[in-house]
N, C-alpha and C positions, 0 to 999 in steps of 0.2 A: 279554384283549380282549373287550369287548361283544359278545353275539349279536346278529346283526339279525336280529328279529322281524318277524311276520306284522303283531302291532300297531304296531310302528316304523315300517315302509311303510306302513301306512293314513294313521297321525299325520303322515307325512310328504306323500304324496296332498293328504290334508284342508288341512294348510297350506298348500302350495303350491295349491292350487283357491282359497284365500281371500286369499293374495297375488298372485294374475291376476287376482281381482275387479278386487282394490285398484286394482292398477298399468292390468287395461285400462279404468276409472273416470276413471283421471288422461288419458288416453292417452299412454297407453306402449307400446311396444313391444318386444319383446324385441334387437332390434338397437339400436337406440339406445340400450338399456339397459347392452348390451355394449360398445357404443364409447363411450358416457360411461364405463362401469368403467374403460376401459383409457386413455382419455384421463385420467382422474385419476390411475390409476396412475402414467403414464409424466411426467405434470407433477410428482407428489410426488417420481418417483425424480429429475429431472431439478434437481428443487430439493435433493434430499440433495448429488447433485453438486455444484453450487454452491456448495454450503454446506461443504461436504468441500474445499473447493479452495482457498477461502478460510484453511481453517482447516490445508493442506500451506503456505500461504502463508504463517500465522505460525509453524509450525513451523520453516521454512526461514529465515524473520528471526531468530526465538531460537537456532536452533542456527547463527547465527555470530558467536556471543555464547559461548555455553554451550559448545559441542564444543572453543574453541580451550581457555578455563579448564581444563577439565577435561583436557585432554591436558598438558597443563602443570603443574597436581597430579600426574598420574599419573606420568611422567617424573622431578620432581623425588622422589616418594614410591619409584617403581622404585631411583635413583640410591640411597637411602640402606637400601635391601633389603628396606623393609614393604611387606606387602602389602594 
């Protein structure tokens, strides 16, 4: 694991002092800055779900297709002793 140095915190200071320029240039503010993070957050996770739900929903169309075949191989393969 990396030490954190005396120069790592100045380099870090330094940056972040030239990214509050930046950001208080645009006007930004640090709350807004936070609830837009967390608002995209929770849009991207809420669009995974979607997306994810979609995708339980053709799983559950195929496997009632797929689960009966295959139980039905398996059955007939059990019957004759391979495995």
């Amino acid at each position: 694991m990396p030490k954190i140095t005396g120069s790592t915190i100045f380099k870090l200071l330094v940056l972040s002092l030239l990214v509050g320029f930046a950001l208080a240039a645009t006007g930004t503010n640090p709350k807004d800055l936070l609830v837009d993070t967390w608002n995209l957050a929770k849009d991207i996770f809420e669009w995974g779900i979607s997306q994810f739900g979609s995708v339980i929903t053709y799983v559950m169309l195929g496997a009632t297709v797929v689960i009966p075949i295959w139980l039905i191989l398996y059955l007939i393969r059990a019957a004759r002793g391979r495995k």
